[in-house]
N, C-alpha and C positions, 0 to 999 in steps of 0.2 A: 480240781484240787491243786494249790500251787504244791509243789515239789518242796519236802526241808533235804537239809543236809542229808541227815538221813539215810534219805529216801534213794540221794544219788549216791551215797558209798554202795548202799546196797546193792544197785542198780549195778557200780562199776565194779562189784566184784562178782557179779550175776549169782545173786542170793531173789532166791522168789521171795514175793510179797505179798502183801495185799494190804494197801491202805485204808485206812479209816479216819472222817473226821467224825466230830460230837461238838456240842457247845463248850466253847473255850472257859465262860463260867465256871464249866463243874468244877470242882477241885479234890471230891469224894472218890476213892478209887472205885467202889460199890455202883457207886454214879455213873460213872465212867463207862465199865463193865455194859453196866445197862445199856447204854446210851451206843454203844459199837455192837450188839446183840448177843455178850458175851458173858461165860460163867466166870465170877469173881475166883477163881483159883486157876482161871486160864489167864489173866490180865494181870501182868509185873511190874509194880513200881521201879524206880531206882532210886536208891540212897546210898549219900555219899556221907562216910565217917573218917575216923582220922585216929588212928593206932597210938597204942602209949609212944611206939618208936619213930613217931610224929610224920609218917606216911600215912597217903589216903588208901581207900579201898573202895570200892564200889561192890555194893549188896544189891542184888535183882532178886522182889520176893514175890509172891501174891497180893494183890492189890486187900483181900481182906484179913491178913495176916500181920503180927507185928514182928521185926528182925528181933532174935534172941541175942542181944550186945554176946554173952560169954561163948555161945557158940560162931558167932563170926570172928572173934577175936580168934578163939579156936583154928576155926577155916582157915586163917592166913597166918597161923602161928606167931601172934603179939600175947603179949599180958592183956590187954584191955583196949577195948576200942568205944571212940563215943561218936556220937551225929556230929559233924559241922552244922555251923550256924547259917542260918539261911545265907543270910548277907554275902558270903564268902562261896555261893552255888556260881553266880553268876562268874566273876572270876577266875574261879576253879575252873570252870567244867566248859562254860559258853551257854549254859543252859539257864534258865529261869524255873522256881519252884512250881512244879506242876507240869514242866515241860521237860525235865530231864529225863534224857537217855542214855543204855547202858554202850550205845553205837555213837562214834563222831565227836568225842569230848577232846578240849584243847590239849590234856596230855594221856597220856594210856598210864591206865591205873590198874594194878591187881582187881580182878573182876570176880566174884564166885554166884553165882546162878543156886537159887534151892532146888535140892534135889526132885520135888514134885514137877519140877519143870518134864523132867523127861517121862512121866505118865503122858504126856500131852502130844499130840501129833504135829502138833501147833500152838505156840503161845502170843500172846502179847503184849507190846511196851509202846512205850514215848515214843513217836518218830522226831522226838527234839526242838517239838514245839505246843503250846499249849494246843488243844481242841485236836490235834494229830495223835494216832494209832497205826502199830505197821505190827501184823501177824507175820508169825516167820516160824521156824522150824527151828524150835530149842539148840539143835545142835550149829545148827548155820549161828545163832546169835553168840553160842561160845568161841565156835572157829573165828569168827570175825573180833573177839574181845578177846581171844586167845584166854577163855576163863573154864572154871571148868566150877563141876557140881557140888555141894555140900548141905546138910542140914542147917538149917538157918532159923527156920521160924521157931515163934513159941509151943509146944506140946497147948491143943486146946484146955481148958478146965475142964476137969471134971467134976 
């Protein structure tokens, strides 16, 4: 498996891991999940938004979950926060859509992690490139993004 970025911050700040690849096609986080042998509320997308007071943020949620905009806006105390448009990932971050991580981005952005992260002994994200997976230990992924916990997702329907 070639090595992303990633893989080597992790490495140079001796953060254990455990890579994974899958087919770079998928683009379904459900998919994804599957496809590294994992349960979708262990596997964390990242999304990057952009605050009324026109800073980014970076939201890390469960790949089958949707981010609740009023509660993240919450998390990082703005009035309101919306997605960035795809076009502006590459850019921003270094990453491409499906390939974004919440480790390794061109500038360090407020980060906040959902709180079901830390049920987890183990979670998983992007290693910052499409068809790449790096499981890590919820709390190594905050000390390294210097991010910390919050409710994020939507309350399921009932």
């Amino acid at each position: 498996m070639e090595k992303t970025n990633v893989m080597r911050l992790l490495e140079a700040n001796k953060v254990e891991y455990t890579p994974y690849e899958y087919d770079a096609e998928l683009t379904d986080g459900e998919q994804v999940a599957a496809a590294v042998g994992k349960e979708p509320e262990t596997v964390f997308k990242t999304l990057v938004t952009i605050g009324s007071n026109k800073q980014y943020y970076v939201f890390v949620i469960p790949v089958n979950c949707t981010l609740n905009l009023k509660k993240a806006a919450k998390a990082v105390k703005v009035k309101s926060i919306e997605m960035i448009k795809q076009k502006e990932l590459l850019p921003l971050t270094g990453y491409l859509h499906g390939g974004c991580s919440p480790l390794g981005m061109k500038k360090v952005f407020e980060t906040v992690l959902d709180e079901t992260a830390c049920l987890f002994e183990t979670i998983t994200c992007s290693a910052g490139k499409k068809g790449t997976q790096v499981q890590l230990a919820p709390q190594d992924l905050l000390q390294m993004v210097k991010g910390k916990y919050d409710d994020l997702i939507e309350s399921p329907q009932t």
